[in-house]
Structure formats: structure tokens, C-alpha cells
C-alpha positions in Angstrom: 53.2 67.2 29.8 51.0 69.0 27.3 52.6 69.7 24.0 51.3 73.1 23.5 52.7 76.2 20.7 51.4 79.9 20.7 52.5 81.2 17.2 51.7 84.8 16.2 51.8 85.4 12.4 51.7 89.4 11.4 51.7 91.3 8.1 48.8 93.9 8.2 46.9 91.7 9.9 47.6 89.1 13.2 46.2 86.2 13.9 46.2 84.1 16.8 46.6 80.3 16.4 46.4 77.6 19.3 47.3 74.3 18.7 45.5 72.0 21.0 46.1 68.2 21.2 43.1 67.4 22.9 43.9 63.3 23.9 45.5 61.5 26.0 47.8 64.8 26.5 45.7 66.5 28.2 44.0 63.9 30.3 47.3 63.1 31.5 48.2 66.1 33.4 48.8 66.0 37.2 45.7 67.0 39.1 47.6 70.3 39.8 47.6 71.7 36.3 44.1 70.5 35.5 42.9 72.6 38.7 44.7 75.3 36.9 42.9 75.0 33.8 39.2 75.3 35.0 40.5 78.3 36.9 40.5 81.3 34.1 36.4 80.0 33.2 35.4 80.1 36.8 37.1 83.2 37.4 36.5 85.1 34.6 33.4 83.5 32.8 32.3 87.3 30.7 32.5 86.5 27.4 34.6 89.1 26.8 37.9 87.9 28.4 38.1 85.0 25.9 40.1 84.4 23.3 39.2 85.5 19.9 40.6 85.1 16.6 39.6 86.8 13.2 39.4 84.3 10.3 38.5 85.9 7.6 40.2 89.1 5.9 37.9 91.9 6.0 35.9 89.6 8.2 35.4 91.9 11.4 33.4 90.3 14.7 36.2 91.2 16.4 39.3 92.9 17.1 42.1 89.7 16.8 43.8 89.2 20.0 47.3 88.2 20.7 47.5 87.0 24.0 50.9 86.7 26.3 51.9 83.2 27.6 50.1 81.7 29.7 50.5 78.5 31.8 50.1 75.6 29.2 47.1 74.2 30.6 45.3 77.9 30.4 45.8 77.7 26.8 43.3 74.6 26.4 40.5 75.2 23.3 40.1 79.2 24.2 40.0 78.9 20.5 36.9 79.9 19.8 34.8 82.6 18.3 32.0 84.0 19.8 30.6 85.4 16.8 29.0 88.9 17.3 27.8 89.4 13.2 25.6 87.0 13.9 24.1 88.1 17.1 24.3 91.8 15.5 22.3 90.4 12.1 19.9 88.3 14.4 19.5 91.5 16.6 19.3 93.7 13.4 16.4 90.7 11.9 14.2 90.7 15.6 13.8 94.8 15.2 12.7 94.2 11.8 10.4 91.7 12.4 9.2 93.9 15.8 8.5 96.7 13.5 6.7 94.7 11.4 4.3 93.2 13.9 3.8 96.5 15.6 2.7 98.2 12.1 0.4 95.3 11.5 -1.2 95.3 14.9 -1.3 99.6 14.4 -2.8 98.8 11.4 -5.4 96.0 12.7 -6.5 98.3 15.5 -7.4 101.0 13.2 -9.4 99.4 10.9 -11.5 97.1 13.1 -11.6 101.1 15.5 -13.2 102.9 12.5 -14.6 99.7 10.6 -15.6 97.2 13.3 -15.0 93.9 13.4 -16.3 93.3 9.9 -13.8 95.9 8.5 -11.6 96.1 6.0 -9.0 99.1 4.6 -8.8 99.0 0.5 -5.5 99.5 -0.8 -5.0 101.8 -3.7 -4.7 98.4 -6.0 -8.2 99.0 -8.3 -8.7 95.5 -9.8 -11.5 93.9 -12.6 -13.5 91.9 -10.6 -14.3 88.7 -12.4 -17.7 86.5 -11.6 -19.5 83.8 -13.6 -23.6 84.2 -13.1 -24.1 80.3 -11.9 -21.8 81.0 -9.2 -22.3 82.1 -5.5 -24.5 85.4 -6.0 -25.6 87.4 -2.3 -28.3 89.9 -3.2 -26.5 91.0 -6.2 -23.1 90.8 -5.4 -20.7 87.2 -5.1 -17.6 85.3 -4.3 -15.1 86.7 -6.7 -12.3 84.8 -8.5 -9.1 86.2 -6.5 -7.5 88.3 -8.8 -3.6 88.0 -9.8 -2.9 91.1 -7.6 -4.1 89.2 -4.4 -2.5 86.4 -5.2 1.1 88.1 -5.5 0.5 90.2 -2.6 -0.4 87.2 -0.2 2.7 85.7 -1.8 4.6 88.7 -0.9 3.4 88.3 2.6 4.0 85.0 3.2 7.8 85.6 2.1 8.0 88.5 4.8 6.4 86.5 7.9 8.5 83.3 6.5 11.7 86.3 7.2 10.4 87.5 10.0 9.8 84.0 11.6 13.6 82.8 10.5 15.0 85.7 12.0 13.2 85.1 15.7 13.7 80.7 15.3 17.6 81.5 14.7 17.6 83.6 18.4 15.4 80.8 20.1 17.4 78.2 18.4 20.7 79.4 19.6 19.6 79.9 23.1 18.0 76.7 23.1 21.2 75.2 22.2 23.1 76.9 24.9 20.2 75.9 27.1 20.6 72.6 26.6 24.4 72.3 26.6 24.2 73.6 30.1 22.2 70.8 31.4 24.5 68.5 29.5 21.9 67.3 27.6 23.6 68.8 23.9 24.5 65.8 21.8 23.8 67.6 18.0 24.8 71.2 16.9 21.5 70.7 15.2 17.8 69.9 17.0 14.3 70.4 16.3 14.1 73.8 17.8 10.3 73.9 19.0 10.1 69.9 19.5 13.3 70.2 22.2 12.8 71.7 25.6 15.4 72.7 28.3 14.2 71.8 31.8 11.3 73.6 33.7 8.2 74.6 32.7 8.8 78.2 33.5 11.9 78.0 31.0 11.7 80.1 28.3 12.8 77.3 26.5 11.2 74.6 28.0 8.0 73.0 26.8 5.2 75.0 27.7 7.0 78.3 25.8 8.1 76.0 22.9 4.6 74.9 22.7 2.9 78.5 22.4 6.0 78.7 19.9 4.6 76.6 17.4 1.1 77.4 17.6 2.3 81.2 17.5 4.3 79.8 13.8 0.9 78.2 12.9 -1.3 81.3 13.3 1.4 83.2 11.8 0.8 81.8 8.4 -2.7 80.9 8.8 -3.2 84.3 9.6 -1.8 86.0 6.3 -3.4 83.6 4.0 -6.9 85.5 5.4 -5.3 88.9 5.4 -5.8 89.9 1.4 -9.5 90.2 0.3 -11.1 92.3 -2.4 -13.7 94.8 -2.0 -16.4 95.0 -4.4 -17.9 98.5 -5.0 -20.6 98.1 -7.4 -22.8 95.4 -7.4 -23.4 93.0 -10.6 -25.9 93.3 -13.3 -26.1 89.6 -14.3 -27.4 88.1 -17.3 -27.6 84.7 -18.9 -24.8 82.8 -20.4 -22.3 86.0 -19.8 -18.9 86.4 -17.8 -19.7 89.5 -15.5 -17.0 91.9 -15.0 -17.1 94.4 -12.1 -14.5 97.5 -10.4 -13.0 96.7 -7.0 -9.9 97.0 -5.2 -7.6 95.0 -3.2 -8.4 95.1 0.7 -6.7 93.5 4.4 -8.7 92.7 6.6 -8.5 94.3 10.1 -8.6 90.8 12.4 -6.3 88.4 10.5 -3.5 91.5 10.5 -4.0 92.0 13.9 -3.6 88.6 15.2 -0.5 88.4 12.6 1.0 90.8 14.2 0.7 89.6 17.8 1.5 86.4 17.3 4.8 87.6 15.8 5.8 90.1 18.3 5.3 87.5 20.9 7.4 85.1 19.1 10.0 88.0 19.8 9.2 88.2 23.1 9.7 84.7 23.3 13.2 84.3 21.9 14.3 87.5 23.4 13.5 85.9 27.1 15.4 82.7 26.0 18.0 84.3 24.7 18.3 86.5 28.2 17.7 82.9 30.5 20.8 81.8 29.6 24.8 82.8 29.0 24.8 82.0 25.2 28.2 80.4 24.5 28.8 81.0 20.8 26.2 83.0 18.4 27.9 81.0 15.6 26.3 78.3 13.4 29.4 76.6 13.2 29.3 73.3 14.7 33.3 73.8 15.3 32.7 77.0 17.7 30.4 75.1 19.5 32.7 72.0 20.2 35.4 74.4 21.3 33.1 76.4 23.3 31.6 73.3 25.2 35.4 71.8 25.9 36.4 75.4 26.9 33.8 75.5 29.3 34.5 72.0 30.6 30.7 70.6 28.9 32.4 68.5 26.4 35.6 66.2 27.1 37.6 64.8 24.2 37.5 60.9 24.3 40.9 58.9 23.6 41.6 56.8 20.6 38.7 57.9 18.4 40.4 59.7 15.7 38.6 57.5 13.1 35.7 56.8 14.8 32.6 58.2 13.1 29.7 59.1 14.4 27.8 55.4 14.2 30.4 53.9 16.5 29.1 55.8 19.4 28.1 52.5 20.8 30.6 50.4 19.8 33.6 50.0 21.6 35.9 53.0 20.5 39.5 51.2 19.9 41.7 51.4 17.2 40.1 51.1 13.3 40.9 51.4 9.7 39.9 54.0 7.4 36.5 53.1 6.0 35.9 53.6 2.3 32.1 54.9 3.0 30.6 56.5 6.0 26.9 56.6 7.3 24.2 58.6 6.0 22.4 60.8 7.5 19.2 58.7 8.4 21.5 56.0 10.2 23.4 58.8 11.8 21.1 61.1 13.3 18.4 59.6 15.1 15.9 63.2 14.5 16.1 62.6 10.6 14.4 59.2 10.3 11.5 60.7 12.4 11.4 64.0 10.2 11.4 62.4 6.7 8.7 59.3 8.3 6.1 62.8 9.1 6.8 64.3 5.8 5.9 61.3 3.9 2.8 61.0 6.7 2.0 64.7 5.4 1.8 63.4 2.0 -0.5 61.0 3.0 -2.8 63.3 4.7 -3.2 65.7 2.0 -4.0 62.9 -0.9 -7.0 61.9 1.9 -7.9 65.4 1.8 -8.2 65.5 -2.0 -9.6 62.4 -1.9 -12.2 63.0 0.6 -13.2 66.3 -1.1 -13.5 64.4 -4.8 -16.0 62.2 -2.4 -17.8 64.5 -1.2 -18.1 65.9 -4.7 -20.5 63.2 -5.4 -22.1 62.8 -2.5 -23.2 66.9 -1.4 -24.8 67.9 1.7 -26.8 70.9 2.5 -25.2 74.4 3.0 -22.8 73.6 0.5 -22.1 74.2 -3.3 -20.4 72.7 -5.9 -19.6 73.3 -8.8 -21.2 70.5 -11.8 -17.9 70.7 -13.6 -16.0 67.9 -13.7 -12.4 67.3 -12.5 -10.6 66.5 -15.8 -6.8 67.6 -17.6 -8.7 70.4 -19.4 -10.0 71.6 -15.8 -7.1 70.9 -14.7 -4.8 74.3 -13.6 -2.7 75.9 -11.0 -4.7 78.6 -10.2 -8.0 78.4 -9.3 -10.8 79.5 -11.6 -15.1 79.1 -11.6 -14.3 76.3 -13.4 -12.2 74.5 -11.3 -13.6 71.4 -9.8 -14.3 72.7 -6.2 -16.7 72.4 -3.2 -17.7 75.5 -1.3 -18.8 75.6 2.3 -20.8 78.7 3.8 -20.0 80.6 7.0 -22.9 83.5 7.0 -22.7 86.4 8.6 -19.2 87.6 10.3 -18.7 87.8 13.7 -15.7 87.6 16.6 -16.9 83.5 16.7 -16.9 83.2 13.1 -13.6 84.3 12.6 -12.5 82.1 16.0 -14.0 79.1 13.9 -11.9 80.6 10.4 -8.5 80.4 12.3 -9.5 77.1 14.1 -10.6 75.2 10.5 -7.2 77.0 8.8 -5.0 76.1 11.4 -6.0 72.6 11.9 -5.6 71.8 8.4 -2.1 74.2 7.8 -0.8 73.2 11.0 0.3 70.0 9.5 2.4 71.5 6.7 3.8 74.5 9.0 5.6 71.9 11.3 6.3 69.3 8.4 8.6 72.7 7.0 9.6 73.4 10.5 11.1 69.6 10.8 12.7 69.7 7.8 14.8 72.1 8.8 16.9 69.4 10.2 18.1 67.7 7.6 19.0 70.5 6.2 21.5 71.9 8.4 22.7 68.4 9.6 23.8 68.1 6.2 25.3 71.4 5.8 27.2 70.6 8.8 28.4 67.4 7.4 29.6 69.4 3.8 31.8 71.9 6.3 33.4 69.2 8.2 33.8 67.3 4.9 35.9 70.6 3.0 38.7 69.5 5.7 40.3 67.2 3.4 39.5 69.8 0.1 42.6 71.9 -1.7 40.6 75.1 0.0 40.7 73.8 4.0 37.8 74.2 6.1 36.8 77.9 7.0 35.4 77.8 11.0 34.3 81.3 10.7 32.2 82.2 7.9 29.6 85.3 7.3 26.2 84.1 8.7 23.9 84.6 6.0 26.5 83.3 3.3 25.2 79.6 4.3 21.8 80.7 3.4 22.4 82.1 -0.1 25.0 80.2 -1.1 24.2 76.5 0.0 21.7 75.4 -2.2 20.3 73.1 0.1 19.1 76.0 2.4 18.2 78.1 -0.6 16.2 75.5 -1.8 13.8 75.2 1.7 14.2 79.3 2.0 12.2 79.2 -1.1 9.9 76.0 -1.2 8.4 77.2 2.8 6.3 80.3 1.3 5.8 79.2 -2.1 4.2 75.6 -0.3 2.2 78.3 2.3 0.6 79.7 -1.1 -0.2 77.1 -2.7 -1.8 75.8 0.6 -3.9 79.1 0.3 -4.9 78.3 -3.3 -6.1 75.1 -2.7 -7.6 75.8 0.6 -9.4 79.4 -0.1 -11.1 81.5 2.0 -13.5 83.3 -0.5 -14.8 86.7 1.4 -18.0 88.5 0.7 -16.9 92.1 0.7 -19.1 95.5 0.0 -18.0 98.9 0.5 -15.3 98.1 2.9 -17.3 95.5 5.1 -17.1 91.3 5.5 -20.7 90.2 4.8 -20.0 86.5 4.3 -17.2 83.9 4.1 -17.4 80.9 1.7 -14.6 77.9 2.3 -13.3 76.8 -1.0 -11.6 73.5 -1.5 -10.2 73.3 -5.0 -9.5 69.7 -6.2 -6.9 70.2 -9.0 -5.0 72.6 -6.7 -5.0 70.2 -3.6 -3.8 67.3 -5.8 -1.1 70.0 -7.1 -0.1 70.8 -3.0 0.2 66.9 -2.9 2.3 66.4 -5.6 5.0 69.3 -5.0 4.5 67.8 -0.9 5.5 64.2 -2.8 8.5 65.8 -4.1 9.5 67.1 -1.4 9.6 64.0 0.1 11.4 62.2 -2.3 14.1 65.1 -2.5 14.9 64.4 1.4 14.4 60.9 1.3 17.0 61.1 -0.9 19.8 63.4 0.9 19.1 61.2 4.0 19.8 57.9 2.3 23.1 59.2 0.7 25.9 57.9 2.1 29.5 60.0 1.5 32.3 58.2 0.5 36.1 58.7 2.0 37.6 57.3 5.0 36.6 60.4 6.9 34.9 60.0 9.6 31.3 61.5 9.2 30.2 63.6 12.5 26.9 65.4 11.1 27.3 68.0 13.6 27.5 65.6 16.7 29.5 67.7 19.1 31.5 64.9 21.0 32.5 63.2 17.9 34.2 66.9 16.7 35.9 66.9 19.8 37.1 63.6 19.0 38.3 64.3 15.7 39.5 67.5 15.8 43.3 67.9 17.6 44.6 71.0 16.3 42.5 74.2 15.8 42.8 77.3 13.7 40.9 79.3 11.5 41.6 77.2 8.7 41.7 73.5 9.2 42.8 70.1 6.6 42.1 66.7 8.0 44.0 63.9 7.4 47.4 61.9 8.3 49.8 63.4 10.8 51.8 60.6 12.1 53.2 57.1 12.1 53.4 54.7 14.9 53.6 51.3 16.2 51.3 49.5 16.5 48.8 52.3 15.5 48.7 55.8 13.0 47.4 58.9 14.2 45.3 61.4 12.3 43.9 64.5 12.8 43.9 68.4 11.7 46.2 70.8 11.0 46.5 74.2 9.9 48.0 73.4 6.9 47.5 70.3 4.0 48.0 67.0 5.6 48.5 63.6 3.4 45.7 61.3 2.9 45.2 58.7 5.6 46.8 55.3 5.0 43.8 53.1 4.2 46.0 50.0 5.2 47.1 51.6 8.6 45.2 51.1 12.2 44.6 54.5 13.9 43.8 54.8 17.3 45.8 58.6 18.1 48.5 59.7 20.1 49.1 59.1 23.5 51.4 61.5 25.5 54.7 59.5 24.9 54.5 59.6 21.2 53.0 63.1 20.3 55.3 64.9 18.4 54.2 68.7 17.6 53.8 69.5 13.9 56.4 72.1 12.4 
């Protein structure tokens, strides 16, 4: 029979704490009591009637629920917690980031309705417009430097669509998730959210929607490095030799901020259809909510005598083993991670071609083109781009609806690359932060399962770290590859493609970086005989036996021939690194105290 306790601990607070042993225990049950135990989920499947627990104090999803006794099987992983802070800050982030795109396309409507196409609206930003005489010159007036106002500004903007894009991937990615755990195709609690589909192409998350996903992330940022311009309002009196100085002010321009802000409110659209296609088991992050969920809804089935079988030995046969002294890293664990770091080291590649290519054509200049005589050389050499950077300068004449189809096609192309190089490397990141959560089991503090949603953004440095580097690396991409607009009195006359040596080379290097930095993190290997899972769902089922809000890992029992460890709700020994463990089996379970 199942060994099962219901304990209720109360001061101000209650909590409710089930401990499961999830082995041979409970696959040994008559066929009688398992029949009972699907029969609360089939039932009763709103989300409502299960079981919640609050772990936190002061941490309120929900009110904590002490629940009578039930049949034993009935009892089996309802541990769970459903997590409704995170669906009310992911909620709370999609009307944001609705708000936003409907104020950019009010905005883009407006100016092209009382500008045309061509139009732009200045800002009240008045800026010193800075121009050398041997550079591009239109009947009087020229391709500006891009003042330090713009520059912060499209900064500024790339942070908020990098926000509002976050906020609508973290909806799409949870009902993706729950999507594919009900096709029982959910192996990780982490997966390349636009390069996974669910079944059917009329899925909201199947391929054809996660396709228009991540062209709709491309044209996103492609779309706000075009949106900043600056609006000259006097033209130039040049003479020789002289740095000309002219009055303008900062401008958007009405097309790019339109088509920003469709292609994030479809992006809402999007996640909001997934996220109403399917019953979303847990809003939670934590890998541990969505192993219970998944056995609680019968999707997941905790194998027998794994309890030190990590998650490399899926293959192998799973009998009894001794503690290892290291476990796999990341790249030999997950089978995603190898492909992600191999394209961001293909990325790196690419962009050194590009700089390579334009130092090439440097030398060798064809017509409709300019560049510039100077030299690329460590006194040229800067991170933001001046006349006398080393660049070469294509011309687009004349602005029109095709023109600016052909500006989004050339920026997209090129960005595209480094938008879904980001995306990817989203990965490793949370695969690893899984790995550090299931790893604090065997810490003084415990692991926490329930945790505020956006503390693992600001407080893991790993995911502060990428938070940062994706718009800072979407500016620098705008820096190196500039769109240089001819603007008079509120109008586009001209575009002029800039493709700045020094600053490519600069995108390449902090890309190189990059690379190394999660080359690195995948290649490290974590030493202590626990078993690493990296978020792999079936392995956490394996591993975990006993669950509460806060968990320790480690030895629980002694046996012949063979150990057994697991988790506990309070500080367990360290494993024997001289025993065999293999788990209990129903004859020699014995319920902690």
C-alpha cells in the first residue's frame, strides 16, 4: 500500500504538505486504487479544484488550502502550484505592450495622414546638426552625423520593444509548453520557443504561427532601428576646409513606427490565441511545478530505481549506481544547447565576412556608392560612428512605399541573423538556471519551488546578463549598419546605407564574446554526486520522492543490497559515495518522521 501523510502545520499561517513517494509504491497498487486516482482529474479537471500550497510568507498566488482526507491514492502529486502572479505579471506585461503598439500604430497613422508616406513628426529634442563639406551634400543640405540624442533614444526603444517582446515570448512560451506536454511530446521545461511547434498547422502554436512569430521579432527590431531620424531646418552654407554646423531636431518616422507597432500587437494576438488553444497546466517557471503538474495529470510517470540516475543515463540501462563525483554539462546534457552555441559561433563568422567584405569593397568601389578616402586605422578607430570613420555608403533615392519595402527587406536579412542568434540563446540560459534551482537542494537554505517571477530575472545574473546584452547588441547593430535619412522640413528626401567598418568589427568582437561566455557555461560540468536533470521533466520525477515547498536532497535510507535517496522537507545527510542506490521498493519504504 501507499505510504502516504497529510500533515497541517499552523501559526498565523497554514501550509499544506504532501508527501509523495512516487516509486515502486505507487506502481504497485491494485488496479482498483489506481482507477481511483485518475478519477478526481477526469472529473474535476478546472484548475481551480486543485490543490494549492503557499510557499512563501507574504508570497500570495493563493489562498493556502487545507484539504480533508482523502483516499490515499487521491492524494498522489496534487502538490503543485499553479502560479497566478505570474499569469497576473504576464497579463499585466501583454496590456503594456498592447498599449504600446496601439500608440505607435495611432502615432504612425497620423503622421504618414497629414505627412504622407515621406513623413516624419519632430520631437521637441532641437539638436546641432553636424556635417563635414566632403561628405554627402543634396542641393544644399546632407547625410548628418546622428547626433547623441538619437542614439540614446533608439537605445531607449530598443530596451522597450526588447520588454515588450519578453513579456508576449513568456505567454507563447508557456502555452507552448503546455501544448506540447499534451501531445506527450514535453521532454525539457526549457525549448526553443519559436523553433518548436505543437501539431497542426492551424495551431496557434504550431509552425506556420511560430514562423510569422519570428519574422514578426525580426521586424520588431529592424523596425526601431529606422524609427529615429533628424530633421534638418535650414540648409548649409558650406565652405572649404570647415566643419559645418546646422539647427535641427530629432524626428520618427511615420512607416517604421507603424509597422513596429503591428508587428507587436500581432505578436499579442498570437500568444494570446496560444495561450486560449490550450488548458495551461502551471503559469510557473519552475521546472518542479511542471513535473508535478504533468504526473498529476497522468503525462509524466515516475520510473523505478533512478534515484541517482542523471539525466545522461537516459539511455542506459537505469539500475542501481553510485554517487558520481561529477555530472554532465550542459552541452552533453541537452541536446538544443550544442545546436544553439554551434549558430552563435556561425553568427560570429558571418559578421567578420561582412566586415571583411565591406573592407573589400572599400578598395574595389562601384558606382552609386561613396566612400569615404580615410583609412581604417586605431586612430579611426571608435565606437561611435563619425565622417571620419572608415565607411562605405550606398544610395536609395527618392522615398517611396517600394523603397521602404526594400529598407526593411536589406535590414532584416542582415539583423535577422542576430535577432534569432539572441532568441536561441535564451536556452542556455534558463537550462542552466534550472540546473542552479535543482542544485540549492543539497544547500543549508533548501530549494524554494515557488518563487516571485521576475526575481529570476533580476537577481540571476545569468539572465540579467542576456536582459541587457539583447538591446545593447540591437544598437550596436544599428551603429554599424546605419540607415542615414535625408530629411527637410519634416519630409524623407533620400536614404543613404551606411556600413561602418570599425563599428562592424566592434559588433563582431562583443558577438565573439558572447560566444565564448556560452561556450563556456555549456562546457562546465558541476561537481557532487547529485544527479544533474537541467530541467528534464522525467528525470525530476525520477529524483524527486517527497514534495513540499521547501525541498533538501540527499540520503534517506539504508538497505540491502541497495541505499535510497531522495528529498525531504527538511536537511537530509549527504549521500554515501561508497553505497549502491537504486530506491525503495514497497516492502522497504519506511516514512520519514
Amino acid at each position: 500500500m501507499l505510504d502516504n501523510k497529510i500533515i497541517g502545520y499552523g501559526h498565523k499561517r497554514k501550509i499544506f504538505n504532501v508527501r509523495v513517494y512516487n516509486t515502486l509504491a505507487f506502481l504497485s497498487q491494485p488496479p482498483i486504487m489506481m482507477a481511483a486516482s485518475s478519477r478526481p482529474t477526469e472529473e474535476n479537471p478546472h484548475p481551480s479544484s486543485l490543490l494549492a500550497y503557499n510557499a512563501l510568507p507574504g508570497h500570495q498566488d493563493f489562498d493556502p488550502t487545507i484539504a480533508d482526507a482523502k483516499p490515499i491514492a487521491d492524494t498522489v502529486t496534487e502538490f503543485y502550484d499553479r502560479s497566478l502572479t505570474s499569469r497576473k505579471y504576464a497579463l499585466v506585461g501583454m496590456a503594456c505592450t498592447s498599449i504600446f503598439s496601439c500608440l505607435c500604430i495611432i502615432t504612425g497613422i497620423v503622421t504618414v495622414a497629414s505627412h504622407g508616406i515621406m513623413g516624419v513628426a519632430p520631437l521637441s529634442i532641437p539638436v546641432t546638426v553636424v556635417l563635414k563639406p566632403d561628405g554627402p551634400i543634396l542641393n544644399n543640405f546632407g547625410f548628418p552625423q546622428s547626433p547623441l540624442q538619437a542614439e540614446l533614444l533608439t537605445l531607449m526603444l530598443d530596451l522597450i520593444v526588447t520588454l515588450c517582446t519578453e513579456s508576449t515570448g513568456f505567454v507563447h512560451g508557456i502555452a507552448l509548453r503546455s501544448a506540447l506536454a499534451s501531445e506527450s511530446r514535453l521532454r525539457f521545461n526549457t525549448n526553443l520557443r519559436l523553433l518548436t511547434a505543437a501539431r497542426g498547422w492551424h495551431n496557434p502554436n504550431g509552425a506556420l504561427l511560430n514562423g510569422i512569430s519570428a519574422v514578426l521579432l525580426i521586424i520588431s527590431y529592424s523596425s526601431s532601428s529606422l524609427i529615429v531620424c533628424v530633421d534638418q531646418r535650414v540648409p548649409y552654407e558650406f565652405t572649404d576646409g570647415s566643419i559645418i554646423q546646422g539647427s535641427g531636431s530629432v524626428a520618427i518616422a511615420g512607416i517604421p513606427l507603424l509597422i513596429l507597432g503591428v508587428a507587436l500587437l500581432l505578436q499579442v494576438i498570437i500568444a494570446l490565441s496560444a495561450m486560449r488553444a490550450v488548458k495551461i497546466l502551471t503559469w510557473s517557471s519552475s521546472p518542479f511545478d511542471l513535473t508535478a503538474a504533468l504526473v498529476h495529470h497522468t503525462h509524466l510517470t515516475p520510473a523505478t530505481f533512478r534515484c541517482m540516475r542523471r539525466v545522461s543515463d537516459l539511455d542506459t540501462y537505469g539500475g542501481p549506481a553510485k554517487p558520481p563525483e561529477t555530472q554532465p554539462s550542459p552541452w552533453h546534457a541537452h541536446p538544443s544547447i550544442r545546436k544553439v552555441v554551434i549558430f552563435l559561433w556561425v553568427i560570429v563568422a558571418a559578421y567578420a565576412g561582412w566586415a571583411a567584405l565591406v573592407m573589400y569593397i572599400w578598395n574595389h568601389p562601384s558606382v552609386n556608392m561613396l566612400i569615404m578616402v580615410i583609412p581604417l586605422t586605431l586612430q579611426t578607430w571608435s565606437f561611435f560612428p563619425t565622417w571620419d570613420s572608415n565607411f562605405i555608403m550606398y544610395f536609395m533615392l527618392g522615398v517611396n512605399l517600394k523603397r521602404w519595402i526594400l529598407l526593411f527587406l536589406d535590414i532584416s536579412v542582415v539583423q535577422g541573423s542576430l535577432t534569432l542568434g539572441l532568441h536561441c540563446s535564451e536556452l542556455i540560459i534558463n537550462v542552466i538556471r534550472d540546473e542552479r534551482q535543482w542544485r540549492s537542494a543539497t544547500t543549508r537554505q533548501g530549494l524554494r519551488v515557488a518563487t516571485n517571477p521576475l526575481k529570476p530575472i533580476f537577481t540571476h545574473p545569468l539572465c540579467l546578463i542576456l536582459f541587457i546584452v539583447k538591446p545593447f547588441l540591437h544598437w550596436m547593430f544599428g551603429l554599424s549598419f546605419n540607415i542615414d535619412s535625408l530629411v527637410i522640413d519634416e519630409t524623407l528626401e533620400d536614404f543613404a546605407i551606411s556600413m561602418y567598418t570599425a563599428q562592424i568589427w566592434n559588433l563582431c568582437i562583443a558577438l565573439f564574446i558572447l560566444a565564448c561566455f556560452f561556450t563556456l557555461i555549456s562546457l562546465l560540468r558541476p561537481h557532487g554526486p547529485q544527479p544533474a536533470a537541467y530541467g528534464h521533466l522525467q528525470t525530476l520525477a525520477n529524483l524527486v520522492d517527497e514534495w513540499s515547498p521547501v525541498m533538501w536532497w540527499g540520503h534517506k535510507e539504508d538497505g540491502i543490497p541497495y541505499c535510497h535517496a531522495g528529498t525531504s522537507d527538511h536537511p537530509l545527510p549527504d549521500v554515501k559515495m561508497d553505497c549502491v542506490y537504486a530506491g525503495s521498493g514497497p516492502g522497504s519504504l519506511v516514512p520519514l518522521s
